[in-house]
Every structure is written in structure tokens, then in C-alpha cells.
N, C-alpha and C positions, 0 to 999 in steps of 0.2 A: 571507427572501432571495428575490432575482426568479428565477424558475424558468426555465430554459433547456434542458431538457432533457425529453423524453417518454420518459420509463420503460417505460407501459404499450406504446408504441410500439416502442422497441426491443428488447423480451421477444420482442413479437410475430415483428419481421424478422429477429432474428438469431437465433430456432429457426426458422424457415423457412430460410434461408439454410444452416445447417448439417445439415436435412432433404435440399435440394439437391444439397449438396456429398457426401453418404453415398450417394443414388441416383447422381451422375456416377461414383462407385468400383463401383458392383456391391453395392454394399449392404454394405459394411463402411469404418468410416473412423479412423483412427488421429489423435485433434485434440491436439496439440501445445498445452497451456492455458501460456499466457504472464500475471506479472502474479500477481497477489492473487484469489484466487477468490471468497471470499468476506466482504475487509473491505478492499475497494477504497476504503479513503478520498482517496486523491491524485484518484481520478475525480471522484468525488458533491464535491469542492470545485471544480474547475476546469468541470463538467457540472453546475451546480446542477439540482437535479431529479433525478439521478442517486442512488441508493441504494447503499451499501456492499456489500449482498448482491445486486445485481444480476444479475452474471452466476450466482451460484448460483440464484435464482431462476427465472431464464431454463433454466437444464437442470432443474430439477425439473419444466418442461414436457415434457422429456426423458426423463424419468426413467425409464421401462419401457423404455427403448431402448438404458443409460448403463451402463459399467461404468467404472470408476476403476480405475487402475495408478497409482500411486507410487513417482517414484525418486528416488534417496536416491545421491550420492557415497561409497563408500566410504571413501575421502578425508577426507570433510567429518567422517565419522562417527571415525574414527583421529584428527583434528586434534579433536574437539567443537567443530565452527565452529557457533555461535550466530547466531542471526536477531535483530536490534538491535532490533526495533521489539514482540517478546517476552521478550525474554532469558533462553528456551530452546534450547538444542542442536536441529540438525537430526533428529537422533533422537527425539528427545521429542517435537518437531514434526510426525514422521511419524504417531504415536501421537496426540497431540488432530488431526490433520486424518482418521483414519482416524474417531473418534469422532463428529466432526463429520457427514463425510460420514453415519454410519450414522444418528446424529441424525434426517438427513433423509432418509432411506429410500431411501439412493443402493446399490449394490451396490458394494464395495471387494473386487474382483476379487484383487490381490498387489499386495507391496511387490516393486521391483526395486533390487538393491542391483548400480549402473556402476562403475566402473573399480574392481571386486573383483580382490586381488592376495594372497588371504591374512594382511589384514590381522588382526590379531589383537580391537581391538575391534569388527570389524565381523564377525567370526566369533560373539563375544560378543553381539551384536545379531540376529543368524541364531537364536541359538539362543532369544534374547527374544522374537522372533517365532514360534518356533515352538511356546512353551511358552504363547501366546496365541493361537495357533489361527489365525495370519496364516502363507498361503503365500506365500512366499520364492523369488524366481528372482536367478539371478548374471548379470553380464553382464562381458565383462573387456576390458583396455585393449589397444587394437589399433594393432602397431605400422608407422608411416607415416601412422594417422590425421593427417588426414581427405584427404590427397593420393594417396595411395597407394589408388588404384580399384580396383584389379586383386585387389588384398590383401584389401581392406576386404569388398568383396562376393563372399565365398568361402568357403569350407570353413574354413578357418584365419583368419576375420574375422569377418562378425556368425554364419557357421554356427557357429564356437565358444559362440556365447551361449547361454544357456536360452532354449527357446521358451514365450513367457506365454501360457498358456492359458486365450484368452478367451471369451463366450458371446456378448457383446449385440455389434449393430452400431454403437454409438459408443461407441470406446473412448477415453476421457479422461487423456491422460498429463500427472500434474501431481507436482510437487514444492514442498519446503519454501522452497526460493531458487533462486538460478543457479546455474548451473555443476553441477546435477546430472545432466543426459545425459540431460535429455526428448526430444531429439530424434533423439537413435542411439537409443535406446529405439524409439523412434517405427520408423526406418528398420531395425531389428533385425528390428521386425514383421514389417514390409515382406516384407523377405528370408524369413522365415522361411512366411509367408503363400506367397509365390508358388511355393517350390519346393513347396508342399503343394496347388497349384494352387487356391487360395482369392483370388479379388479383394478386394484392398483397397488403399486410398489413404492419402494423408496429407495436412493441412493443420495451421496454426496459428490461436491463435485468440491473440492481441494486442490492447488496446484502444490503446494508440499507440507510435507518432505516429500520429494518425485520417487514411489514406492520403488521403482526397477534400476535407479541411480544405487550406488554401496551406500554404507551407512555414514561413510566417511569422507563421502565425494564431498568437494568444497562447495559443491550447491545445493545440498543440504543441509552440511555446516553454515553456509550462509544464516540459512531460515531460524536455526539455531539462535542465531546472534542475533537476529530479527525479534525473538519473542523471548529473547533473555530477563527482560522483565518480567517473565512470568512463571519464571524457575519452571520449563518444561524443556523436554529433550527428545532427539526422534531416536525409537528403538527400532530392535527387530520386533518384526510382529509373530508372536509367539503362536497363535493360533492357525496363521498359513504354515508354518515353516509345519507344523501337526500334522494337519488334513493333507497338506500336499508336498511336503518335503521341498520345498522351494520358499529361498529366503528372500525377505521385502522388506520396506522400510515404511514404518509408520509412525506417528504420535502418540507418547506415552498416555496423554489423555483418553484415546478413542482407544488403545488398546486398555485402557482399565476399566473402561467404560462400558466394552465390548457385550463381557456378559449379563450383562442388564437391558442392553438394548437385545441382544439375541433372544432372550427371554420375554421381553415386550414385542417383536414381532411372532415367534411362537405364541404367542397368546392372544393377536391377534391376525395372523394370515391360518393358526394350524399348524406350520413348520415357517423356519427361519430360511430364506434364498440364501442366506451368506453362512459361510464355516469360517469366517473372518474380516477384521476392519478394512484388507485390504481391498476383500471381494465386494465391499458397499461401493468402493471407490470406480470413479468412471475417465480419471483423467489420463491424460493422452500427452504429455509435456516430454517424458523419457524417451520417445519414439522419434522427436521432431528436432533431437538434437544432431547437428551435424559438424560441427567440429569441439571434441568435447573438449580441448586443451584450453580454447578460446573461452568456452565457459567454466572452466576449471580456475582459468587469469583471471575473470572478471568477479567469480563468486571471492575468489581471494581476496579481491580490491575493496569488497562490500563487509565484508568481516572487517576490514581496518575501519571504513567509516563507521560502521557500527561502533567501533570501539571511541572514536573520536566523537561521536556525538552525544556518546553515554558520559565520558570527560567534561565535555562544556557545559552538559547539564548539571553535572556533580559538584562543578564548577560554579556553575549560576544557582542552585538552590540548596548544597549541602545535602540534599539527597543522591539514591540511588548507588551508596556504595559498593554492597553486594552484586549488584548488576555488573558495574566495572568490573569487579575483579571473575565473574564469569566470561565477561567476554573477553580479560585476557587469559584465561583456561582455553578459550574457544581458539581464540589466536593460538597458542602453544599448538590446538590439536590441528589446528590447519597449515601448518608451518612458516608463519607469518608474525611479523612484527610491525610496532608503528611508521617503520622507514622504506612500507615496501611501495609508496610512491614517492618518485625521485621528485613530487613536486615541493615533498617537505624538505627534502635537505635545501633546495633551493631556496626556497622561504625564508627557511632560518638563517641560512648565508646571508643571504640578501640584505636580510635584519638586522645581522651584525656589521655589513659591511657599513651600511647606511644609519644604522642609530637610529632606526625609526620603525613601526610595522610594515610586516611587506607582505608579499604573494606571487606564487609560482603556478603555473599550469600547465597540464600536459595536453600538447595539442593531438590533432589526430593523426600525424605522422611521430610521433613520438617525441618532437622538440621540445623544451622547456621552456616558457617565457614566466619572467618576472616583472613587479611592478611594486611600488615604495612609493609611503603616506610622502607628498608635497605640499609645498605651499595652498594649491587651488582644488588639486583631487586627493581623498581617500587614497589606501591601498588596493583597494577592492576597484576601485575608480580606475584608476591607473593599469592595474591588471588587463582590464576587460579590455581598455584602449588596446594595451599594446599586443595582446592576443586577438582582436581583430587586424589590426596593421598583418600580424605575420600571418593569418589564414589567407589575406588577400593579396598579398606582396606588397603594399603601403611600406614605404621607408621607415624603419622605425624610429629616426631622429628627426621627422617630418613632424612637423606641427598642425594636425589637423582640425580643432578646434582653438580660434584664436583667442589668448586670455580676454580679448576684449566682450567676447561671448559669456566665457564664462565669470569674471568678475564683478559683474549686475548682480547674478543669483547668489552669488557669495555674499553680498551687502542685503539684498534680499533677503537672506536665508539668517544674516547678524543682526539688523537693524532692525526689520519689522517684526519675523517672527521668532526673533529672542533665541537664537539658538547661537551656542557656545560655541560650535562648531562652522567654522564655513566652507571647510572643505566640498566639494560635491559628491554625496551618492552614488552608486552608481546609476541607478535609474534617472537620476537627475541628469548625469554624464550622457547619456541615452538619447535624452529628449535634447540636451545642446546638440549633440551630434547630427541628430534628426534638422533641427531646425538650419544647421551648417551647411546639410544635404542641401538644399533647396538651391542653395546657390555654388558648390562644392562638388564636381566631380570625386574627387578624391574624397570626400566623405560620405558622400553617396557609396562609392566601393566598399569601404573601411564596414560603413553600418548594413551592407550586403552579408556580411560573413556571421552574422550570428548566429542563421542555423547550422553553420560549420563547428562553432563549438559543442551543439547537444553532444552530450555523453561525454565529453572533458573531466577531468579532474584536477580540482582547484584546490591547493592549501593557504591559510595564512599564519602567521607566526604568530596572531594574537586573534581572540576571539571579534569578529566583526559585527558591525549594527545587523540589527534584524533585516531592514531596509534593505540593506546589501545581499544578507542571505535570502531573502524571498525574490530578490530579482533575477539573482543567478539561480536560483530553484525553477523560477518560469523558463530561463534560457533553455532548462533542462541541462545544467551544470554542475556535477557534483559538488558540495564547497566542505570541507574538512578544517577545523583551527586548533591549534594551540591551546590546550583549556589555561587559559592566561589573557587576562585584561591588559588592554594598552596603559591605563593608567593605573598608579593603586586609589580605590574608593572603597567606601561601604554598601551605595548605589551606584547601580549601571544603567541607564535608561536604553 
């Protein structure tokens, strides 16, 4: 893929920038982490050059200076609200982000468990923590939030919270999704900081909408299509364009939000650092682009799958129709339609030529390769074969895995474990392949090229098993389908 993005560039500016922002407070800073910390895929596709672990990277420059808070809904944890894209509970989420951080030699300060009300599983989860050696602070629901000033920052509002006892000067408040109270957390600090006569500040760290990008740039539009579920939209921020005559791009949320929160640090620093949502902001993503057309192609590409997987799921559960039709609004506004990768007209071709499902992909010189449901492999199966053969120069009429390989797992996969299908997986195709290698120069090469397809873009003409979509997900392979069943059922396993 064409690289539009300097990595090593925005490591550099945005720990300088949040160096800054810690000396403006007095040498302590409360950063509100927005966003995926550390497996920012929605970015590194729309920012090619951009790395998943980026921003983690970026504070491990950090690192001697960083402590981590974690909050966690109370709520979330009584309900076991699940994160879709693990499908693990935010609980358990708290727990591999805690492991993670230590992984990388971050200090994991407490968990803070917000709108604590004596819920009974989150008492259960107190006690989880503490039988692990994780300190535990409560913070509880404040009535009149977040209108009610006068309440809020008082004795009987954030002074009822626990005060989290921190050591380092940048304290990192992050959580497992939304809506878990990083930012009262944040302002709790705050409060609690200054009646102890300790300076400190607050900002957020966001990577979009990328404030200094237009409003209309297709990698904002992207993030658009990103969070169309949640009928919000990036504006101009009406409060810079005020104080400084100079137009930016923000979130209709933080700008409605704006002056409640400017009125809650007035009332607890004395006066407000910021004249707007955008001056809370400390991110550095707009600076570290360098070739903007390359991310202008890619934020385009990400709008379509956006569109195609709000489809399949509309598709698979009869929800989410209003979503759809925003995200072909979003498409209209980006100048894009469902055919803007030539991997679908191949597909569909393919499909028709054949009578059966297929799949196309676009490799990273631009080539098109296709693959069609057979006798021994899936479509999906078949695909990956033959886009490895072309990354590597493999013939692609070579027979690299001999049927005699694969027609064991096929009787395997009918006979013992009851499955209708015996076609193979593609992860199953993976593992023959691998076992092929051992005695197979030639598939030794062939299963060489996998990392040659990360960042690929894969269509299929009909929606495919999960199995298939999660292995080409690990490839790190875009996969897009047809919201269309290969067969007609009422159940699709």
C-alpha cells in the first residue's frame, strides 16, 4: 500500500506536544485517552503508514513519566455489556488491558469503578480485584449531572468520590469503551487535586475527527462512517472559529458538551485553560501526514467497507436499518459508491461465470486475483491459495497442496464432526498448507507471502463463515461481502 502517513514523525510530535501540555498545568496532567490504545485498526487503514500500536508506542516514550487509571461502568459491569470487536465483557477487558499495559512496563496505578450504586455484581468484581492485588477506588452518580454546577463541584458531588492516588505526572485515564466516566474521572481529579492545593490540568487525547484536516476530507468522513451507529457527525467547532477566527473540526458531541464542561473547570481551577473543544485537544495525526491523496484513497476504501458491513449485518439480524441508509448519505458525501473496489466486480463476475460463490482481491501491486467455491475448498479457501501463488510467483495452475492432503479433513470434518460441509476453511487450508511445507519447497514459498497480503482488499459475492472472516481479519485483510447468503435458509450457523 502507498504510505501516507509518518509514524516515526508523529511519535516524535505528539510526545512533545503532551510534554507541553503537562509543563502548561504545573507538572501534572490528567489525559482523557479517547479511541483504541492499542489496536487502532480504523486509523493505520484510513492513515496508511499508521501502525495499530501507535499510540501505545508513542507513551512508551513516556513511559517513566505515565501512570494508567482504568474506568470501568458500574453499570456496564451489572449489565456484562460486551465489546463487539472481542467478545469479552468489559470486566474481563479491564483485566487483559491491565496485563497488557504491564506487558509493556507501563505502571497500572487502580481500576476506578463510575456510577458505583451498590450494585451487587460490581461489588463481586471489587472483591476480584482485590483478591488480585489491583487497587480499587468508587466514584458514584451525581444527581443533576452534568448541569447542576453548583452540586457537581462540592462536598456532596465529585468530594463524595474516592481520591485516586497518583504518583507520576501523566496520568492516563482509559477504559474498555464508552460511556465509562473517563472524563468525570478525569474532573473528579481535578477537584480533588486542587482542594489539596496540587496543580493539575486536563486534556483529551482523540485521534478524530483530525481537527486541522477540512470538514470534508475523506478521513474524517471516514470516522463519520465509523460511528454512524451513533447518529453523530463532526462539525465546525463553533467556539474556536469565535475566540480565534480560525476554522477546526470537531465532534458534535464535545462541542455540545463544551459549555458544561468550561463551567465545571471554571469552578474548579478559578478560570477555564480552554476557549474551546478543540484547545482541550493535544493530538498530532494532521501534522504527520505526508502524502494526503494516498490517504484521501484509503479513507475512501474504508467508507465503502463501512457500508458493506453495516449490509451484512442488516442482512444477518434485521437490524440497523437507519445506519445503512446514513452510511449511503456518507458515501454520496465522499464521492463513492459500492463498486469503488475493482475487487467486487471481479467477484460477482467470477460468480456468475462459475455458478457458485467466489472472491476477488486486490493484491499490492494492484492485480486482481479470484477464487471459486470447489469440490475440496470454500471460496474464501481458494482465494487465499491463489493470492498467495501470485505474491510469490507459485504457477497458479500448480497444485500445491495435494487432494491427497486435503481429503482426510474433509471426511474428518463430514464423518466424525457432523458437519454438512466439507469443503475446508480457510484456516484449515493454512494448517494443510503448513504441514505440506515440511516437505514442499514450493509451499514453503507459497505460505511465505502472507505478510505480503496485510492491507489487501478482499470481496465475496456472498456472505462468508465467520471462521473465514476472522482468519483473514488476523492476516490483517480487509474482507467485504455481498449482504447475500449462499444458500436460501431461515438459519445461518
Amino acid at each position: 500500500m502507498q504510505q501516507g502517513f509518518d509514524n516515526k514523525k508523529y511519535i516524535e510530535l505528539q510526545a512533545a506536544r503532551i510534554r507541553e501540555r503537562i509543563a502548561q498545568f504545573g507538572g501534572k496532567l490528567y489525559l482523557e485517552f479517547g479511541g483504541k490504545l492499542f489496536d487502532d485498526y480504523h486509523a493505520s487503514r484510513v492513515l496508511p503508514g499508521f501502525e495499530p500500536d501507535t499510540k501505545f508506542r508513542m507513551l512508551e516514550s513516556l513511559a517513566d513519566d505515565v501512570e494508567i487509571v482504568i474506568a470501568v461502568n458500574a453499570n456496564h459491569i451489572e449489565k456484562a455489556k460486551t465489546r463487539g470487536d472481542l467478545g469479552i465483557t468489559y470486566d474481563e477487558d479491564v483485566l487483559r488491558l491491565i496485563d497488557v499495559f504491564r506487558s509493556r512496563g507501563f505502571l497500572v496505578g487502580s481500576v476506578v469503578l463510575t456510577q458505583y450504586s451498590g450494585q451487587p455484581a460490581a461489588d463481586a468484581y471489587r472483591h476480584r480485584l482485590a483478591q488480585l492485588g489491583i487497587t480499587c477506588y468508587l466514584h458514584y452518580p451525581i444527581a443533576g449531572y452534568p448541569h447542576d454546577i453548583e452540586r457537581i463541584v462540592s462536598d456532596d458531588g465529585y468530594g463524595r468520590n474516592d481520591y485516586i492516588e497518583t504518583s507520576r505526572p501523566l496520568v492516563v485515564v482509559t477504559a474498555p469503551g464508552p460511556g465509562s466516566g473517563k472524563l468525570a474521572t478525569c474532573l473528579s481529579q481535578l477537584y480533588h487535586e486542587h482542594k489539596r492545593g496540587i496543580a493539575a490540568g486536563y486534556a483529551k487525547y482523540e485521534t478524530f475527527p483530525i481537527w486541522n484536516l477540512p470538514l470534508n476530507h475523506p478521513v474524517n468522513i471516514a470516522y463519520e462512517a465509523a460511528t454512524a451507529d451513533l447518529d453523530d457527525a463532526n462539525i465546525i467547532d463553533p467556539f474556536h472559529l469565535e475566540a480565534y477566527g480560525k476554522t477546526t473540526v470537531n465532534y458534535n458531541r464535545d462541542v455540545e458538551a463544551f459549555p458544561v464542561l468550561k463551567a465545571l473547570l471554571e469552578r474548579i481551577m478559578g478560570e477555564s485553560p480552554y476557549r474551546s473543544p478543540t484547545d482541550m485537544g493535544v493530538n498530532m495525526a494532521g501534522y504527520a501526514i505526508c502524502d494526503d491523496e494516498a490517504c484521501r484513497a484509503a479513507a475512501r476504501m474504508e467508507i465503502v467497507r463501512r457500508y458493506f458491513t453495516a449490509a451484512v449485518n442488516f442482512k444477518r439480524t434485521g437490524a440497523g436499518e437507519e445506519q445503512l441508509e446514513r452510511l449511503r448519505s456518507i458515501m454520496q458525501r465522499a464521492g463513492v459508491d459500492e463498486n469503488l473496489s475493482p475487487a467486487r466486480r471481479a467477484a460477482l463476475d467470477k460468480e456468475q461465470a462459475t455458478g457458485g460463490p467466489a472472491g476477488a482481491m486486490t493484491l499490492p501491486d494492484g492485480r486482481v486475483v479470484t477464487g471459486k467455491t470447489g469440490d475440496l475448498l470454500g471460496a474464501a479457501s481458494a482465494l487465499l491459495m491463489n493470492a498467495l501463488k501470485a505474491v510469490t510467483g507459485v504457477d497458479d495452475g500448480l497444485q500445491v497442496i495435494d487432494d491427497a492432503t486435503i481429503e482426510p479433513i474433509c471426511r474428518l470434518k463430514t464423518g466424525h464432526l457432523h458437519s454438512a460441509n466439507p469443503r475446508l476453511h480457510s484456516d484449515e487450508t493454512l494448517i494443510a498448507l503448513s504441514i505440506t511445507s515440511a516437505n514442499s519447497a514450493t509451499a514453503a514459498r507459497t505460505i511465505s507471502g502472507l505478510e505480503q497480503l496485510r492491507g489487501c482488499d478482499a470481496f465475496f459475492s456472498v456472505i462468508i463463515s465467520a471462521a473465514d472472516e476472522a482468519l483473514y481479519r488476523r492476516l490483517g485483510i480487509n474482507v467485504c461481502c455481498e449482504p447475500k447468503y449462499e444458500r436460501v435458509s431461515l438459519y445461518h450457523k
